[in-house]
PyMOL commands that place a pseudoatom at each C-alpha (Angstrom):
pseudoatom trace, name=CA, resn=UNK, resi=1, chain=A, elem=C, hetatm=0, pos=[0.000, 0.000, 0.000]
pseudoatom trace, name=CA, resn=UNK, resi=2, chain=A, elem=C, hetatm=0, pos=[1.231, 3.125, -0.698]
pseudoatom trace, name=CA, resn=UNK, resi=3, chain=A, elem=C, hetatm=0, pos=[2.747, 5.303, 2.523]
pseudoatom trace, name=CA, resn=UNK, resi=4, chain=A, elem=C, hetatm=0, pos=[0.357, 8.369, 1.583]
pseudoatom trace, name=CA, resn=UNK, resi=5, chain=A, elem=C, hetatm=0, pos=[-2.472, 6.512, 1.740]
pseudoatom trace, name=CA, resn=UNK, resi=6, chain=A, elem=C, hetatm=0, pos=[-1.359, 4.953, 5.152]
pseudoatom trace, name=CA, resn=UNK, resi=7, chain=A, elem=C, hetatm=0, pos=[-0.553, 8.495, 6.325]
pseudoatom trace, name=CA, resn=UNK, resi=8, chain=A, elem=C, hetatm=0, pos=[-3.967, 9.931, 5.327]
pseudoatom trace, name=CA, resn=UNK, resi=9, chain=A, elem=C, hetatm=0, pos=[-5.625, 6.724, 6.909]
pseudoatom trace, name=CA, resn=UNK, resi=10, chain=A, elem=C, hetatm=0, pos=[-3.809, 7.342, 10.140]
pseudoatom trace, name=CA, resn=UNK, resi=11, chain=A, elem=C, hetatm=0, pos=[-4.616, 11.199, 10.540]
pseudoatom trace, name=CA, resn=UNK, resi=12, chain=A, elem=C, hetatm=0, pos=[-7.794, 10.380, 9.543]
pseudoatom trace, name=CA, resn=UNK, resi=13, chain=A, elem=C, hetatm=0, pos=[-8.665, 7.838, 12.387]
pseudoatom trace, name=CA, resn=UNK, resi=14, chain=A, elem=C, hetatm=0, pos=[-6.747, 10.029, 14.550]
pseudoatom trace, name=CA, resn=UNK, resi=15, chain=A, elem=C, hetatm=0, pos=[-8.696, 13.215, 14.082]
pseudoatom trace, name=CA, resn=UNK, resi=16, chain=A, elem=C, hetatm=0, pos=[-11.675, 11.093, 14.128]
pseudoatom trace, name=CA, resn=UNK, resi=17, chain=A, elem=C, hetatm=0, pos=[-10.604, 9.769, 17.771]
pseudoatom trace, name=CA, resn=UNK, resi=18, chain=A, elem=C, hetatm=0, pos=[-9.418, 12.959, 19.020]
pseudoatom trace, name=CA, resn=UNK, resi=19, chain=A, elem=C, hetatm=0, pos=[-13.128, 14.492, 18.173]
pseudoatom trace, name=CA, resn=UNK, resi=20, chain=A, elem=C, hetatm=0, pos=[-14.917, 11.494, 19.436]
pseudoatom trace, name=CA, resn=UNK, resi=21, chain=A, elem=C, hetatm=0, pos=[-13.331, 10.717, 22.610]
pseudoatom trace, name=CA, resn=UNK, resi=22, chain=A, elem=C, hetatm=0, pos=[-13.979, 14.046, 24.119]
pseudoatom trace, name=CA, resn=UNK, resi=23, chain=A, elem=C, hetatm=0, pos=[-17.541, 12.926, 23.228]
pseudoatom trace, name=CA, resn=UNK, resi=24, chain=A, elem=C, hetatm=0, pos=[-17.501, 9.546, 24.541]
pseudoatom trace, name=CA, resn=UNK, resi=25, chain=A, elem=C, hetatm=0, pos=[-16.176, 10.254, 27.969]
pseudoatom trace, name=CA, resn=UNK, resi=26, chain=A, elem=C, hetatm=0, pos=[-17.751, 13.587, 28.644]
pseudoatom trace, name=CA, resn=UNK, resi=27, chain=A, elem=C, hetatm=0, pos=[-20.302, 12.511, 31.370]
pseudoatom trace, name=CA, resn=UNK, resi=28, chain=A, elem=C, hetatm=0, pos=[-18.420, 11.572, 34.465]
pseudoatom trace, name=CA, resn=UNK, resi=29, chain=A, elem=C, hetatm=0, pos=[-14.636, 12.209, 33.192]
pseudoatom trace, name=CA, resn=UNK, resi=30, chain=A, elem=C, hetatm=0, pos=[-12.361, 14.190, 34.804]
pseudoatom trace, name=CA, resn=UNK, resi=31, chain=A, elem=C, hetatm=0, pos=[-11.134, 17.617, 34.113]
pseudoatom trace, name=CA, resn=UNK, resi=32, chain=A, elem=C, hetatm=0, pos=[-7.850, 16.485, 33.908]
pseudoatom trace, name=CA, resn=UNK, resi=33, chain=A, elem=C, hetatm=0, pos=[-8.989, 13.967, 31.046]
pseudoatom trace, name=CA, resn=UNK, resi=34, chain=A, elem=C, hetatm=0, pos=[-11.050, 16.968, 29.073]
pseudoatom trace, name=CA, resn=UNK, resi=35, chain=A, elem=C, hetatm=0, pos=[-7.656, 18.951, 29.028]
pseudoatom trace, name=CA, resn=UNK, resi=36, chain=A, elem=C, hetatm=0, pos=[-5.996, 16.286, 27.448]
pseudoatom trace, name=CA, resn=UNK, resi=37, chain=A, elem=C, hetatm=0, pos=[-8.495, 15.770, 24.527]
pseudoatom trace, name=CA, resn=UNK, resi=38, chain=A, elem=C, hetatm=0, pos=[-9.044, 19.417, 24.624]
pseudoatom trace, name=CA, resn=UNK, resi=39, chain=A, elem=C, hetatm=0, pos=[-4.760, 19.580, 23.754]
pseudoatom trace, name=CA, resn=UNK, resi=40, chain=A, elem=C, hetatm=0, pos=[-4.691, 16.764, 21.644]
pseudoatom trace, name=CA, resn=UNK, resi=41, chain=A, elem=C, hetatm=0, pos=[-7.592, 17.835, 18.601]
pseudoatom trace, name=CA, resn=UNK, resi=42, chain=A, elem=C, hetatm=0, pos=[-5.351, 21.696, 19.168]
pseudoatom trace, name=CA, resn=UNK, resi=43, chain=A, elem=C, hetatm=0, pos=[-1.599, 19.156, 18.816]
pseudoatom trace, name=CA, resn=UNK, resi=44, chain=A, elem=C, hetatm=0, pos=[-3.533, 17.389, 15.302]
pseudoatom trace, name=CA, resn=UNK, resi=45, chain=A, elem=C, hetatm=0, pos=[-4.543, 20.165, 13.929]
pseudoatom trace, name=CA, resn=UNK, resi=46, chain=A, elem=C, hetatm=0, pos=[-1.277, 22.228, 13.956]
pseudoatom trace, name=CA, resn=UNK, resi=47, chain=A, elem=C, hetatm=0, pos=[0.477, 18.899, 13.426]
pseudoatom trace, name=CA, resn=UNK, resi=48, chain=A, elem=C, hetatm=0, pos=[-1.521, 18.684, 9.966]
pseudoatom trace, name=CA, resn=UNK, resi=49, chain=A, elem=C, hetatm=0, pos=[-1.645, 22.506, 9.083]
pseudoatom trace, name=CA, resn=UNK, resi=50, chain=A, elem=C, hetatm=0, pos=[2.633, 21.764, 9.313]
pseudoatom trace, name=CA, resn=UNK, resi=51, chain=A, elem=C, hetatm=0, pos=[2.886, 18.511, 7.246]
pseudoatom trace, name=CA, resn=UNK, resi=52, chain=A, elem=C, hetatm=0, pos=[0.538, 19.529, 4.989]
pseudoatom trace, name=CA, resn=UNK, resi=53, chain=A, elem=C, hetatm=0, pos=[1.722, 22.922, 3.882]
pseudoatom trace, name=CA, resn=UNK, resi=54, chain=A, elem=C, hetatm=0, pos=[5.263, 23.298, 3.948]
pseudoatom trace, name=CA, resn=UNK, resi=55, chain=A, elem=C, hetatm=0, pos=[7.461, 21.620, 1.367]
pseudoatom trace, name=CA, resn=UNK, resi=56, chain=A, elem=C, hetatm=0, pos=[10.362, 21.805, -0.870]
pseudoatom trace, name=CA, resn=UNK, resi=57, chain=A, elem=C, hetatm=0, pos=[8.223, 22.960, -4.355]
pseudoatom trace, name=CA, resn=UNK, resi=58, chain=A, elem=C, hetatm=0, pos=[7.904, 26.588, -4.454]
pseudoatom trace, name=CA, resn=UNK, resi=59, chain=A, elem=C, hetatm=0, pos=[4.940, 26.650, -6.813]
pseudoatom trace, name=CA, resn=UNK, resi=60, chain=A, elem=C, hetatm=0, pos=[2.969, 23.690, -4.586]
pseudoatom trace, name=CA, resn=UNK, resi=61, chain=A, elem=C, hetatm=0, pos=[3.821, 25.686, -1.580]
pseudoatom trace, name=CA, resn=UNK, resi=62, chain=A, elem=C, hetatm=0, pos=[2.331, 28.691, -3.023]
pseudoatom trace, name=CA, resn=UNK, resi=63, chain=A, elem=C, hetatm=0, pos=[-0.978, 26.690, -4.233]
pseudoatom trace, name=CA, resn=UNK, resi=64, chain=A, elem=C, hetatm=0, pos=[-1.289, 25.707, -0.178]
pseudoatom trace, name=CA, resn=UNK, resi=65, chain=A, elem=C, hetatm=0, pos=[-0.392, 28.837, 1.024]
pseudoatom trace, name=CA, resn=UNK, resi=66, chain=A, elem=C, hetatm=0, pos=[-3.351, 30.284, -1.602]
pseudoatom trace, name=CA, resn=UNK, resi=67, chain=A, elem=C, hetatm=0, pos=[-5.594, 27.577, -0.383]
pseudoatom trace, name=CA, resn=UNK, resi=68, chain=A, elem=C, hetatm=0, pos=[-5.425, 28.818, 3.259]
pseudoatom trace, name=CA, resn=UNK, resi=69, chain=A, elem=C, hetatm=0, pos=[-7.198, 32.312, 2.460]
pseudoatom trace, name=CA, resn=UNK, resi=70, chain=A, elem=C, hetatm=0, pos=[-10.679, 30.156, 2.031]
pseudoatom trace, name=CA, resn=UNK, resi=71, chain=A, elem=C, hetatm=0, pos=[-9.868, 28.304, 5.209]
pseudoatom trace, name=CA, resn=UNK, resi=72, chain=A, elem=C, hetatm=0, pos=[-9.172, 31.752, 7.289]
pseudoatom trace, name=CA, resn=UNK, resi=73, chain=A, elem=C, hetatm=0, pos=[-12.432, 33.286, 6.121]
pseudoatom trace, name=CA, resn=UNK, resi=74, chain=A, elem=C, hetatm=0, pos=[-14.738, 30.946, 6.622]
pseudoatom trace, name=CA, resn=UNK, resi=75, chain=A, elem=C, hetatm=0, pos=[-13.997, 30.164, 10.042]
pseudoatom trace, name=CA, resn=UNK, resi=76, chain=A, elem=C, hetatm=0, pos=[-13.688, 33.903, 10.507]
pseudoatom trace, name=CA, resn=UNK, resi=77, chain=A, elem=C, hetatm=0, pos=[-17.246, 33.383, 8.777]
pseudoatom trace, name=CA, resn=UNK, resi=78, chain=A, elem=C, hetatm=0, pos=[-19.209, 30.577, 10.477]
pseudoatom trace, name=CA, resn=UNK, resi=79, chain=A, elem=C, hetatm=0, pos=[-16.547, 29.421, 13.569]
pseudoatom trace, name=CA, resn=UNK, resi=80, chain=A, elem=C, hetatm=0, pos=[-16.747, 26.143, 12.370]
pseudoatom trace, name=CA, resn=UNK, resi=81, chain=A, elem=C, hetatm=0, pos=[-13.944, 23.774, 11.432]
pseudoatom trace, name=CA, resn=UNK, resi=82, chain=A, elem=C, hetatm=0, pos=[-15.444, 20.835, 9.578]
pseudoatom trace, name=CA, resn=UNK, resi=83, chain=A, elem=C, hetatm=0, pos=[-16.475, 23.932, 7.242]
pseudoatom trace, name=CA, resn=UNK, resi=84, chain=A, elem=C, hetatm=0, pos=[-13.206, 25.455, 7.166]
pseudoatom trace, name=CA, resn=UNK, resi=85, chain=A, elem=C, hetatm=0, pos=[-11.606, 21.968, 6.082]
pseudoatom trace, name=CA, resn=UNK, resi=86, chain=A, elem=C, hetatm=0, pos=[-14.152, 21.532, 3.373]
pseudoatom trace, name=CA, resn=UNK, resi=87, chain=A, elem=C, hetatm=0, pos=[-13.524, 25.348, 2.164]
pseudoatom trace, name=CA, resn=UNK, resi=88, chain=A, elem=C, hetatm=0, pos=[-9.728, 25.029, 1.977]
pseudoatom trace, name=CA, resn=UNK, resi=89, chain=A, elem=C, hetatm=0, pos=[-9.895, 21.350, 0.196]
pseudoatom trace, name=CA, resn=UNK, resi=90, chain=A, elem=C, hetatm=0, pos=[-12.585, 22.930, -2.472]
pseudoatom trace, name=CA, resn=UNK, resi=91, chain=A, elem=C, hetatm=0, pos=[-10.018, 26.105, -2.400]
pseudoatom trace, name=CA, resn=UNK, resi=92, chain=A, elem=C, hetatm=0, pos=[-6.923, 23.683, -3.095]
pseudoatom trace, name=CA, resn=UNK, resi=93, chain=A, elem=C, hetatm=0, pos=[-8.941, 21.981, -5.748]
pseudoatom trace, name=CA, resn=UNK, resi=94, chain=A, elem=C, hetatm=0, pos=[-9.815, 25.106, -7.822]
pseudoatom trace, name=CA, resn=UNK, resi=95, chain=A, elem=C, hetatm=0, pos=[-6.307, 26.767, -7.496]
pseudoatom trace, name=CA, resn=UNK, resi=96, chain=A, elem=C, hetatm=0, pos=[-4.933, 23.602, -8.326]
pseudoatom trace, name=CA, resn=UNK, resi=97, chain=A, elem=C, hetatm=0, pos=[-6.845, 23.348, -11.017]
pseudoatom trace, name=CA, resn=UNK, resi=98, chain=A, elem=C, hetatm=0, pos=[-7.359, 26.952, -12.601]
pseudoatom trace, name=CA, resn=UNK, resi=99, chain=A, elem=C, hetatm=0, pos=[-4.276, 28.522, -11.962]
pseudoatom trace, name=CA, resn=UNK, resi=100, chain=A, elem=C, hetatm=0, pos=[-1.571, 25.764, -12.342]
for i in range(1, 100): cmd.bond("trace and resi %d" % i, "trace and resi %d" % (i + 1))
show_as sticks, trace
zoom trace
């Protein structure tokens, strides 16, 4: 299998936990425990804003960089991050595809 695809399957499920968990174990948990999950969907997300923008390609890097603008204003927009993910991968597709 090829190591992107593991890589996207991996931050996938662990996005997925770090959003669910918080969920799960909300009635009765400790506030020590909602900290933790509280830290780790925060440590994910900057983790994959990092890996996922920077690399060596100049021109990709600027098609990322480009794709973070939709991101930015639609949270500024509706403070909501599943809709911020799905602006900046629609934003990545149509720079990607219109401008390069």
């Amino acid at each position: 299998m090829n190591k992107r695809v593991i890589a996207i399957v991996l931050v996938a499920v662990g996005t997925y936990l770090a959003r669910f968990l918080p969920l799960r174990f909300k009635a009765g948990s400790s506030a020590r425990l909602r900290e933790f999950f509280a830290l780790s969907s925060t440590s994910i997300i900057s983790a994959l804003f990092v890996t996922t923008t920077f690399t060596t390609e100049f021109e990709e890097m600027s098609v990322r960089f480009l794709a973070l603008f939709p991101v930015i204003l639609s949270y500024y927009r509706w403070r909501n991050f599943g809709i911020s993910v799905f602006a900046g991968v629609v934003g990545y597709f149509m720079i990607k595809t219109f401008v390069t």
